[in-house]
DRENTI-187691 format. One record per atom (N, C-alpha, C): residue number from 1; chain; atom name; x, y, z; residue in one letter. Coordinates in Angstrom, 3 decimals, padded with zeros to 6 digits, m for minus. Atoms other than C-alpha are relative to their C-alpha. Layout:
// residues N
<NUM; "A"; "CA"; <X; Y; Z>; "A"> ...
***
This chain:
// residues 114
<1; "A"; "N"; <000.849; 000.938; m000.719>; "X"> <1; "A"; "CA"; <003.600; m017.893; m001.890>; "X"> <1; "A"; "C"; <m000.651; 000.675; 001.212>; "X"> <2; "A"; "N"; <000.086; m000.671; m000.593>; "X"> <2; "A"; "CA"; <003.424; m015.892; 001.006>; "X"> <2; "A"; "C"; <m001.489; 000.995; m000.558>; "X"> <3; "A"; "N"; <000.881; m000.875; 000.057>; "X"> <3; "A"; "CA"; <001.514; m013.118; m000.557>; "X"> <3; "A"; "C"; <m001.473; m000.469; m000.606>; "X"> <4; "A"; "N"; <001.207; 000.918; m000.104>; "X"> <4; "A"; "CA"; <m001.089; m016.004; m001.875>; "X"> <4; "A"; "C"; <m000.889; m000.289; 001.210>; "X"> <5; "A"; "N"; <000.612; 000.744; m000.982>; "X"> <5; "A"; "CA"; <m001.735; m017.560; 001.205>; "X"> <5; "A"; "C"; <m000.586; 001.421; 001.172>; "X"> <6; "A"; "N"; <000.195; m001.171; m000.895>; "X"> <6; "A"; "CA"; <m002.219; m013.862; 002.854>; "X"> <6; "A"; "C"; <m001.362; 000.091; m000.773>; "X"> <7; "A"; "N"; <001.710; m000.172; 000.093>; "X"> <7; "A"; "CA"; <m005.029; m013.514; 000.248>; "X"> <7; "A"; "C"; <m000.880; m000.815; m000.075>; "X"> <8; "A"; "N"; <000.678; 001.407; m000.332>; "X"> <8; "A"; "CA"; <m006.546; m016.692; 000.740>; "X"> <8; "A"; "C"; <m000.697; 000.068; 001.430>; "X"> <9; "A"; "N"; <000.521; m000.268; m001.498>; "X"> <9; "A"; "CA"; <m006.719; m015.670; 004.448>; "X"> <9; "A"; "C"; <m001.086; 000.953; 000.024>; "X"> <10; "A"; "N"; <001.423; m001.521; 000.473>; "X"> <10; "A"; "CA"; <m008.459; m012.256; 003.556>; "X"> <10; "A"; "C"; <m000.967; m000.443; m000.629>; "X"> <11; "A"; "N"; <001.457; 000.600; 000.761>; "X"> <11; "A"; "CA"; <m010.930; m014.132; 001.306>; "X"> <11; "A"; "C"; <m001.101; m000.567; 000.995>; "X"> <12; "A"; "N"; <000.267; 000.765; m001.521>; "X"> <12; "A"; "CA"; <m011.556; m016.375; 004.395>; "X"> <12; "A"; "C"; <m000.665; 000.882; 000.369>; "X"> <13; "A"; "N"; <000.499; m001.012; m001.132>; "X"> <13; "A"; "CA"; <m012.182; m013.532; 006.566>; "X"> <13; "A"; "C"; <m001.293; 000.990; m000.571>; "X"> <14; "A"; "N"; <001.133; m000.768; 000.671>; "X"> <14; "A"; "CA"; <m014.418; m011.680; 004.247>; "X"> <14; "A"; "C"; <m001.764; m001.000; m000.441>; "X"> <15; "A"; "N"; <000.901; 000.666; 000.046>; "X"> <15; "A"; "CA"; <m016.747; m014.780; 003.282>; "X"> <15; "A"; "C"; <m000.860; 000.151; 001.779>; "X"> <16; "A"; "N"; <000.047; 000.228; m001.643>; "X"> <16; "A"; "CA"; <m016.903; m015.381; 007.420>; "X"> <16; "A"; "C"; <m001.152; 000.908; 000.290>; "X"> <17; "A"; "N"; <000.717; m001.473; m000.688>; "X"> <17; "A"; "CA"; <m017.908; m011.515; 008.199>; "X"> <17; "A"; "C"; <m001.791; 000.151; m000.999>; "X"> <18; "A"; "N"; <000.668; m000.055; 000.658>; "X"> <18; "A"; "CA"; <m020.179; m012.132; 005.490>; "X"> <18; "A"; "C"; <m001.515; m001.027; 000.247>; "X"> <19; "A"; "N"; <001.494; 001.042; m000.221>; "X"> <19; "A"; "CA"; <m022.170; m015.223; 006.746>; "X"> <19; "A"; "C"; <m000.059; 000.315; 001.561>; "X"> <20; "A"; "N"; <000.228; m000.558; m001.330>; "X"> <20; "A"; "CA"; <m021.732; m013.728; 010.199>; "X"> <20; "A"; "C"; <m001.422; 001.260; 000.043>; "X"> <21; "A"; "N"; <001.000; m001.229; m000.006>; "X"> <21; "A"; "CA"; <m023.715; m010.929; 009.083>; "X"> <21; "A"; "C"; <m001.668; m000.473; m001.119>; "X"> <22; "A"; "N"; <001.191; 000.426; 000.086>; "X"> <22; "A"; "CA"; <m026.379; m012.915; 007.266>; "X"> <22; "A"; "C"; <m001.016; m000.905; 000.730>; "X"> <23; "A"; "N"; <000.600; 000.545; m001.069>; "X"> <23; "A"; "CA"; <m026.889; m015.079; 010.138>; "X"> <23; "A"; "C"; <m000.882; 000.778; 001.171>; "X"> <24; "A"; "N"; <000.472; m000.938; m000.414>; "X"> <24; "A"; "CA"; <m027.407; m011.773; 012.035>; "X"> <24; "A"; "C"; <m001.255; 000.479; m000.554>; "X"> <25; "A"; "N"; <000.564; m000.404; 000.329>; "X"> <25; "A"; "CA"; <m029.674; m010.606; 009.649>; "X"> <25; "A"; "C"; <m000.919; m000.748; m000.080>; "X"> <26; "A"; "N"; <000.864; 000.795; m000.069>; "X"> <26; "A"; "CA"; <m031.424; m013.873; 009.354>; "X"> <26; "A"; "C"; <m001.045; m000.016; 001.269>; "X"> <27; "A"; "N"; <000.719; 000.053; m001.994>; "X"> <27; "A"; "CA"; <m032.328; m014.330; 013.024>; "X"> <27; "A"; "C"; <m000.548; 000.974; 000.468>; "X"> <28; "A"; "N"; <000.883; m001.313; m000.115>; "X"> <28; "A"; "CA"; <m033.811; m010.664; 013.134>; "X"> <28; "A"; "C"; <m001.087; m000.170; m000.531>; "X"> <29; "A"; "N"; <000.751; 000.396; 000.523>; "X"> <29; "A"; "CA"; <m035.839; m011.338; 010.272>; "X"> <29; "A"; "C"; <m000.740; m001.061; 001.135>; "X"> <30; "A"; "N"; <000.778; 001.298; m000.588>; "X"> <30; "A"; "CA"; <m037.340; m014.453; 012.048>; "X"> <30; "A"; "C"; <m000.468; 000.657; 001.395>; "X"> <31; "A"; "N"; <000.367; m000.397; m000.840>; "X"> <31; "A"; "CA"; <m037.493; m013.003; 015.453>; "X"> <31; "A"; "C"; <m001.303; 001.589; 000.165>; "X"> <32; "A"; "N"; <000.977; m001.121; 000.082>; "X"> <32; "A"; "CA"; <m039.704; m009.801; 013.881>; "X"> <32; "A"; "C"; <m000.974; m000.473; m000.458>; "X"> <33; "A"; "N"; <001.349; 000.633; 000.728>; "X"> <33; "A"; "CA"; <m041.856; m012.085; 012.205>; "X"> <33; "A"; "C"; <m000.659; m001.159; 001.566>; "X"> <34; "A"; "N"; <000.328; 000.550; m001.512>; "X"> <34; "A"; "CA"; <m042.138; m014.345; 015.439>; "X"> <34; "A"; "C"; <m000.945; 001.308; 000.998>; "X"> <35; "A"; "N"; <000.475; m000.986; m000.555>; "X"> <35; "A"; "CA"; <m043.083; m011.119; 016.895>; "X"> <35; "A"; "C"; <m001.484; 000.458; 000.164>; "X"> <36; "A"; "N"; <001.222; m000.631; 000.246>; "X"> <36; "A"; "CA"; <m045.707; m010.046; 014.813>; "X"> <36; "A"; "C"; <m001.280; m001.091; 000.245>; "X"> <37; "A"; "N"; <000.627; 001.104; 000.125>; "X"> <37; "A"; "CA"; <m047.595; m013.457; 015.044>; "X"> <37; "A"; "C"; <m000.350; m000.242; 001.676>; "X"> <38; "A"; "N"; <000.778; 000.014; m001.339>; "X"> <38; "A"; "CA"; <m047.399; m013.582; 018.960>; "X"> <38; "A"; "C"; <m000.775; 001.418; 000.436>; "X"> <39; "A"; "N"; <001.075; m000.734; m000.150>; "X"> <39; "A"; "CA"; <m049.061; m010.392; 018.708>; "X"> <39; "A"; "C"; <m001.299; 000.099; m001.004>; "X"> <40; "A"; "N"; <001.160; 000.235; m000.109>; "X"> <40; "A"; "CA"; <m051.876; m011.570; 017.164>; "X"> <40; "A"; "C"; <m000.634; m001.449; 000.523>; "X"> <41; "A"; "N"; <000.480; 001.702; m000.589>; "X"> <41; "A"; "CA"; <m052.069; m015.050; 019.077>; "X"> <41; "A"; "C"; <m000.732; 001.080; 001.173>; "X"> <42; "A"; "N"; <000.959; m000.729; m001.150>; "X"> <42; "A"; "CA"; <m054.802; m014.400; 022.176>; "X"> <42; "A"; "C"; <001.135; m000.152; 001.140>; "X"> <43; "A"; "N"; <m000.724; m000.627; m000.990>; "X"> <43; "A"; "CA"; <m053.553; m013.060; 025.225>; "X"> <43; "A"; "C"; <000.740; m001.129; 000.401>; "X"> <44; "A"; "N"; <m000.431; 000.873; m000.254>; "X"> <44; "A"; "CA"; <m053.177; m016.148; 027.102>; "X"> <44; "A"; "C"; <000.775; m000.980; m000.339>; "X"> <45; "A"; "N"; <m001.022; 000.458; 000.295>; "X"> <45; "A"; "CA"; <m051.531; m018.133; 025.099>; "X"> <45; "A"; "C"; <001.428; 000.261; m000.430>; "X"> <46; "A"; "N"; <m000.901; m000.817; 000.535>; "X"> <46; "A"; "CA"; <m049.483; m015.871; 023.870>; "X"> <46; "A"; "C"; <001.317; 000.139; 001.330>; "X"> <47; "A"; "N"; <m001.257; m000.495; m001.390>; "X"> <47; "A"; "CA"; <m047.969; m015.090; 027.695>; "X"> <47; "A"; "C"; <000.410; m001.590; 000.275>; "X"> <48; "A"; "N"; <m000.405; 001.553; 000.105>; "X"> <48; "A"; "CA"; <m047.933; m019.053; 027.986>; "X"> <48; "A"; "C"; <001.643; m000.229; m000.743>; "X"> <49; "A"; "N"; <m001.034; m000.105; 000.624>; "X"> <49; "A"; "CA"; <m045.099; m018.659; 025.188>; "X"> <49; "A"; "C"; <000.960; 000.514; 000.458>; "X"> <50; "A"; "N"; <m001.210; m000.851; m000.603>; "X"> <50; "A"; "CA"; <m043.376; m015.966; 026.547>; "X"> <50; "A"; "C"; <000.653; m000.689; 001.837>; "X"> <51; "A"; "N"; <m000.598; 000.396; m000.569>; "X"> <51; "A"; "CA"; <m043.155; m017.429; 029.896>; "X"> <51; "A"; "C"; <000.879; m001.639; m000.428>; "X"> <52; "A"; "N"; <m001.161; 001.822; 000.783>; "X"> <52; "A"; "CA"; <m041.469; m021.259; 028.175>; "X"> <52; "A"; "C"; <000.734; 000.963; m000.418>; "X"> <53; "A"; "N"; <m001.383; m000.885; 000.336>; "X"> <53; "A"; "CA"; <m039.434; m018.935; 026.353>; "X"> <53; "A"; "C"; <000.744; 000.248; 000.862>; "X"> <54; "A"; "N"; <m000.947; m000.509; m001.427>; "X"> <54; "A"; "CA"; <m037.871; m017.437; 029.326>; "X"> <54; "A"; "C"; <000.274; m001.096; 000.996>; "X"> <55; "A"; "N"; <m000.564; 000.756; m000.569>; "X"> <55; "A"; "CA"; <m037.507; m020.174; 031.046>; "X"> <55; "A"; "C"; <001.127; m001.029; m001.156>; "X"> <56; "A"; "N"; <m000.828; 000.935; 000.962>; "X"> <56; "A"; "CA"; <m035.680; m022.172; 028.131>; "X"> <56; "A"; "C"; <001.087; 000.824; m000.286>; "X"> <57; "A"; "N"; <m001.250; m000.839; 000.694>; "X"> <57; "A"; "CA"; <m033.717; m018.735; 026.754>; "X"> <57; "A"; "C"; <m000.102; 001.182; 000.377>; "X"> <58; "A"; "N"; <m000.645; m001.298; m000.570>; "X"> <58; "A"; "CA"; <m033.954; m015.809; 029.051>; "X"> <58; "A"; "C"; <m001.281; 000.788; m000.967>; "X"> <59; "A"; "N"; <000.265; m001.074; 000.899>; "X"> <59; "A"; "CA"; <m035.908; m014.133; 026.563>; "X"> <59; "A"; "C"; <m001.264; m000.393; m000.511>; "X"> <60; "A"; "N"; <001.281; 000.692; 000.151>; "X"> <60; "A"; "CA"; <m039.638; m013.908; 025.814>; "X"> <60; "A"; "C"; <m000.323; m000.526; m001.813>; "X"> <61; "A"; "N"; <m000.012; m000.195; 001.836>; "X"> <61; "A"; "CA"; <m039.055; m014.028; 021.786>; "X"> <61; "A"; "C"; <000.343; m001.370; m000.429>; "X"> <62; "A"; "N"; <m000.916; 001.229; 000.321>; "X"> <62; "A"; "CA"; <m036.758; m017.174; 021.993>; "X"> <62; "A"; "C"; <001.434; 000.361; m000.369>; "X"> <63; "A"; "N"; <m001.465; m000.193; 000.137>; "X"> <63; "A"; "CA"; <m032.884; m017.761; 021.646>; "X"> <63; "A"; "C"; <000.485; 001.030; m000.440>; "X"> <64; "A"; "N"; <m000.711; m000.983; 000.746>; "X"> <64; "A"; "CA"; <m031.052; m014.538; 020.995>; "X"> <64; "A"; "C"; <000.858; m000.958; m000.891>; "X"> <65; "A"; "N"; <m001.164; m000.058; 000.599>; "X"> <65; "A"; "CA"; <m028.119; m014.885; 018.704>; "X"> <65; "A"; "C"; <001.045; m000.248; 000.515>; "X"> <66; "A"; "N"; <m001.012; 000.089; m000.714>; "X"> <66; "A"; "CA"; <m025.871; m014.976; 020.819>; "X"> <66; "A"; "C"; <000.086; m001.109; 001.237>; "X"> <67; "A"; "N"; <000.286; 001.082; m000.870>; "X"> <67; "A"; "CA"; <m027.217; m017.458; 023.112>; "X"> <67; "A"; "C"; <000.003; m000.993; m001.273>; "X"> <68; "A"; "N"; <m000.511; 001.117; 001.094>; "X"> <68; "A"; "CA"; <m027.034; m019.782; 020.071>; "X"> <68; "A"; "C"; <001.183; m000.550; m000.785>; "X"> <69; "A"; "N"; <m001.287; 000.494; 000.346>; "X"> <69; "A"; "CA"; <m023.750; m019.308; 019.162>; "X"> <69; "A"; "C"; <000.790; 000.210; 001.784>; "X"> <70; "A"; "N"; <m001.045; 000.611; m001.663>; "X"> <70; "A"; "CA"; <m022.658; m019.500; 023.004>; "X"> <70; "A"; "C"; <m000.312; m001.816; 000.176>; "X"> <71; "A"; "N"; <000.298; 001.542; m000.074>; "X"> <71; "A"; "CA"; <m024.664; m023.089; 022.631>; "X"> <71; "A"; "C"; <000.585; m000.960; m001.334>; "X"> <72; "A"; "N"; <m000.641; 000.296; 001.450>; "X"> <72; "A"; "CA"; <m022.362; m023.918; 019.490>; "X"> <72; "A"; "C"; <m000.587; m000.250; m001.229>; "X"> <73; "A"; "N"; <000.500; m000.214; 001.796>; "X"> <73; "A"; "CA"; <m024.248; m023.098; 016.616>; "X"> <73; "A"; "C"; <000.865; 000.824; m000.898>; "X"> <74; "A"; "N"; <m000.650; m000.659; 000.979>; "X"> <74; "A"; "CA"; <m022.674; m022.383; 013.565>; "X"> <74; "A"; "C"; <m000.603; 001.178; m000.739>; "X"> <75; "A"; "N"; <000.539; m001.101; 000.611>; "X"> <75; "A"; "CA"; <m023.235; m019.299; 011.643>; "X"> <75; "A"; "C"; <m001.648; m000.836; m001.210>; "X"> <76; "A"; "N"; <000.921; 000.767; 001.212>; "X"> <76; "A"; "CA"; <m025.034; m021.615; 008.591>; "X"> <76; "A"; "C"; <m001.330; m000.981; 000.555>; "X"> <77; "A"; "N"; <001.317; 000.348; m000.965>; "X"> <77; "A"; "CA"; <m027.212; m023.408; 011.450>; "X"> <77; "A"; "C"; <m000.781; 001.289; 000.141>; "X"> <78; "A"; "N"; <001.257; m000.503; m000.733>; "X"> <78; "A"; "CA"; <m028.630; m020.437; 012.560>; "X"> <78; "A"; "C"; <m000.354; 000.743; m001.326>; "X"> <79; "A"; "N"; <000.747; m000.658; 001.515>; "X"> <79; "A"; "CA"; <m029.212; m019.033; 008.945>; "X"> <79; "A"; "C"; <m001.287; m000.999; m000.695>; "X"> <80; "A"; "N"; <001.438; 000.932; 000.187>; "X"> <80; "A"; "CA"; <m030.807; m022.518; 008.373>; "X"> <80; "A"; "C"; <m001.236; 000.170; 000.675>; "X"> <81; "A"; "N"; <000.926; 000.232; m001.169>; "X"> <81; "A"; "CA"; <m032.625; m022.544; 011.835>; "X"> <81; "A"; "C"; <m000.901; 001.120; m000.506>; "X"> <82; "A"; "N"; <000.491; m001.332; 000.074>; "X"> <82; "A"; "CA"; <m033.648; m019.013; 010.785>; "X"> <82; "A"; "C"; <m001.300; m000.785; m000.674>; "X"> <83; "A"; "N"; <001.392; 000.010; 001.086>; "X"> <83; "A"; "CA"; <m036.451; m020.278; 008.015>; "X"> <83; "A"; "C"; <m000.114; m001.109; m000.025>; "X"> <84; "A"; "N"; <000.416; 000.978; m000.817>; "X"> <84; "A"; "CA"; <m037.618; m022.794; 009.790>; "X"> <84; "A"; "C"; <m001.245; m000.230; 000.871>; "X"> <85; "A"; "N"; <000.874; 000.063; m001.071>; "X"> <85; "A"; "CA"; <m040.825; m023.158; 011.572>; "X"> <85; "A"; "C"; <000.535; m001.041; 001.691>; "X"> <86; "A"; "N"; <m000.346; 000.754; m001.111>; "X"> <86; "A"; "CA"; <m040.315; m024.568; 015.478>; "X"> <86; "A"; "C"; <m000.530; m001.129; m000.250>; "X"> <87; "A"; "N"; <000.491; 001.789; 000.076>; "X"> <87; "A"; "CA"; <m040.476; m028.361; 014.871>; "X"> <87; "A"; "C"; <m000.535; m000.682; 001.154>; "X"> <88; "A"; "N"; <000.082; 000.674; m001.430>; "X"> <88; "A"; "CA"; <m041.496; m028.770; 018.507>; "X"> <88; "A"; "C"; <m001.363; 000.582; m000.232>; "X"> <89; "A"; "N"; <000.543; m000.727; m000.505>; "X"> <89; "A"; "CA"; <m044.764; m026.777; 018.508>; "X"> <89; "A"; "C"; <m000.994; m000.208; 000.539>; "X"> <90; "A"; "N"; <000.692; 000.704; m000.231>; "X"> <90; "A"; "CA"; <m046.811; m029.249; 019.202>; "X"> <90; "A"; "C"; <000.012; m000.445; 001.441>; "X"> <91; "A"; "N"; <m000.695; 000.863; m001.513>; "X"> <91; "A"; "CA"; <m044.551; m030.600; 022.524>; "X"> <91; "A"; "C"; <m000.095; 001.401; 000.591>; "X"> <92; "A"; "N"; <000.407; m001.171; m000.332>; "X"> <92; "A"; "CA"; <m044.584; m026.593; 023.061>; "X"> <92; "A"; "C"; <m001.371; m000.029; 000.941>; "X"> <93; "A"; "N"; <001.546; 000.002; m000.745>; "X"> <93; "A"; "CA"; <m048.416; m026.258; 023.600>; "X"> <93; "A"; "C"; <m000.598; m000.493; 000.641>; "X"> <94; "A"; "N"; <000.436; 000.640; m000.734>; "X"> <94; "A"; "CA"; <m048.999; m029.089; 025.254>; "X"> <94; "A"; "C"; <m000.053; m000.001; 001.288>; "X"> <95; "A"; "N"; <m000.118; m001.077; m001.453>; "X"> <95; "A"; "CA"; <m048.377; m027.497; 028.539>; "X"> <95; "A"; "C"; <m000.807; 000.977; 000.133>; "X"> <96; "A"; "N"; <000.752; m000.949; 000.021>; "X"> <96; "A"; "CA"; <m050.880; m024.750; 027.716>; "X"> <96; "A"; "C"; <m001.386; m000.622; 000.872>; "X"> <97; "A"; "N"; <001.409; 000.030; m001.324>; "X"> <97; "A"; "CA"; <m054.089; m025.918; 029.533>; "X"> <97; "A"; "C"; <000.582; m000.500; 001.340>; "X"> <98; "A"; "N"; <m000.952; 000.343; m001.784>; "X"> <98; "A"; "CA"; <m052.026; m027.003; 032.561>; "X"> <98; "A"; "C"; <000.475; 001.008; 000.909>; "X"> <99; "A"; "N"; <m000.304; m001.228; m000.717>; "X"> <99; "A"; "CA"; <m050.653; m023.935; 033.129>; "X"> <99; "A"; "C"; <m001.156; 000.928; m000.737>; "X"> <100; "A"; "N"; <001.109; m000.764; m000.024>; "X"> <100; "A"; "CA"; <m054.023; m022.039; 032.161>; "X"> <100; "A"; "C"; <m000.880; m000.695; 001.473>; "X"> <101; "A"; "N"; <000.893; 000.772; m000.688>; "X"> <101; "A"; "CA"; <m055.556; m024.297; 034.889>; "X"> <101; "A"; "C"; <000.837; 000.312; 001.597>; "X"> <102; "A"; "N"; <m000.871; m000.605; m001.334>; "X"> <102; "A"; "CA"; <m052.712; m023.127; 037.560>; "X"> <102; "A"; "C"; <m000.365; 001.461; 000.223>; "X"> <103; "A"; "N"; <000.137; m001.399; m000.128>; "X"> <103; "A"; "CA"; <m053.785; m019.725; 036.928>; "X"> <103; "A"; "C"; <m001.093; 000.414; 000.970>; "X"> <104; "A"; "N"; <001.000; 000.002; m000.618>; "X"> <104; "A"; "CA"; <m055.941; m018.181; 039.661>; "X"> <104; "A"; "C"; <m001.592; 000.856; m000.657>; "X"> <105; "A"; "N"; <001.246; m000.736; 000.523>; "X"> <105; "A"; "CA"; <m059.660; m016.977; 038.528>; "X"> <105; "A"; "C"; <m000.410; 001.150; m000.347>; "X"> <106; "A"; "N"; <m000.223; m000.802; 000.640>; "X"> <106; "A"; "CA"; <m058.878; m013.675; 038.450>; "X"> <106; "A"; "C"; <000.576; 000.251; m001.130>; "X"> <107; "A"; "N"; <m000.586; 000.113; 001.196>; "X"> <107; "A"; "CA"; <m056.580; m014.062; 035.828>; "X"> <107; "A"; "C"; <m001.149; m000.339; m001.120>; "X"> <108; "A"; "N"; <001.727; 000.875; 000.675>; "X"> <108; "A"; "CA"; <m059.625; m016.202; 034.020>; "X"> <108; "A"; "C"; <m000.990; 001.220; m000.705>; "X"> <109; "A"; "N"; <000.890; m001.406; 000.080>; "X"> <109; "A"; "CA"; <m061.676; m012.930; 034.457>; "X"> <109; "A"; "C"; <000.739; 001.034; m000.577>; "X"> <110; "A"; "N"; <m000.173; m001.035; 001.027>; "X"> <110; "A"; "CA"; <m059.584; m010.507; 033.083>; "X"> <110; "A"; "C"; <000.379; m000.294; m001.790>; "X"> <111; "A"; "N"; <m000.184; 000.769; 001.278>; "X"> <111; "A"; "CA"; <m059.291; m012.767; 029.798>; "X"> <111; "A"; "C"; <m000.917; 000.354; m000.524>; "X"> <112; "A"; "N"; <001.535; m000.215; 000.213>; "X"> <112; "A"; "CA"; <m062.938; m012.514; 029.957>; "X"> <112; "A"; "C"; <m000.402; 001.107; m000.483>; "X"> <113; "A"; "N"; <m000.063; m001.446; 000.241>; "X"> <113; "A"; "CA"; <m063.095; m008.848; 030.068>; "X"> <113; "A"; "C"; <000.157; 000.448; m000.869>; "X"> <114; "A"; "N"; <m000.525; m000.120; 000.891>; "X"> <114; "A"; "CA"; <m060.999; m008.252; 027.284>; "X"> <114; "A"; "C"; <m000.769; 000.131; m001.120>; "X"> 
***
């Protein structure tokens, strides 16, 4: 019985390391593709993002990994969350001409430039 329930545990532990490491791999994926997309959004909005990001998660990309499972996400959440478009992105942007409109005129002008 004993030597059952030992590999029952090891099975355990191997599925685990296993969705640990596709959650990892998930959330990379997503965050390189996030990536490539705010580098082709225009400047401005683009830094618009990055600063909400950082104020919401430290980080101009959005939630590390680790900030998601410090906020109790499960491994299988963030594999879900992974392939997922942001369901907010709408409540997101809506802050974008507000804070384009705080910006001082220089800023304005080197948009222009560009």
């Amino acid at each position: 019985m004993r030597s059952y329930n030992e590999n029952i545990i090891d099975h355990i532990a191997k599925l685990e390391d296993a969705e640990k490491a596709l959650a990892f791999k998930a959330h990379l994926a997503r965050r390189e593709l996030g990536a490539e997309y705010k580098n082709i959004t225009p400047k401005a909005l683009r830094e618009y993002i990055y600063e909400v990001n950082m104020g919401r998660y430290g980080d101009p990309l959005g939630p590390s990994v680790y900030l998601l499972i410090e906020r109790g996400k499960t491994y299988k959440e963030i594999i879900w969350s992974s392939s997922k478009p942001n369901p907010d992105v709408n409540k997101l942007l809506s802050g974008f001409n507000k804070w384009l409109e705080s910006k001082p005129d220089s800023y304005i002008k080197t948009l222009m430039d560009e």
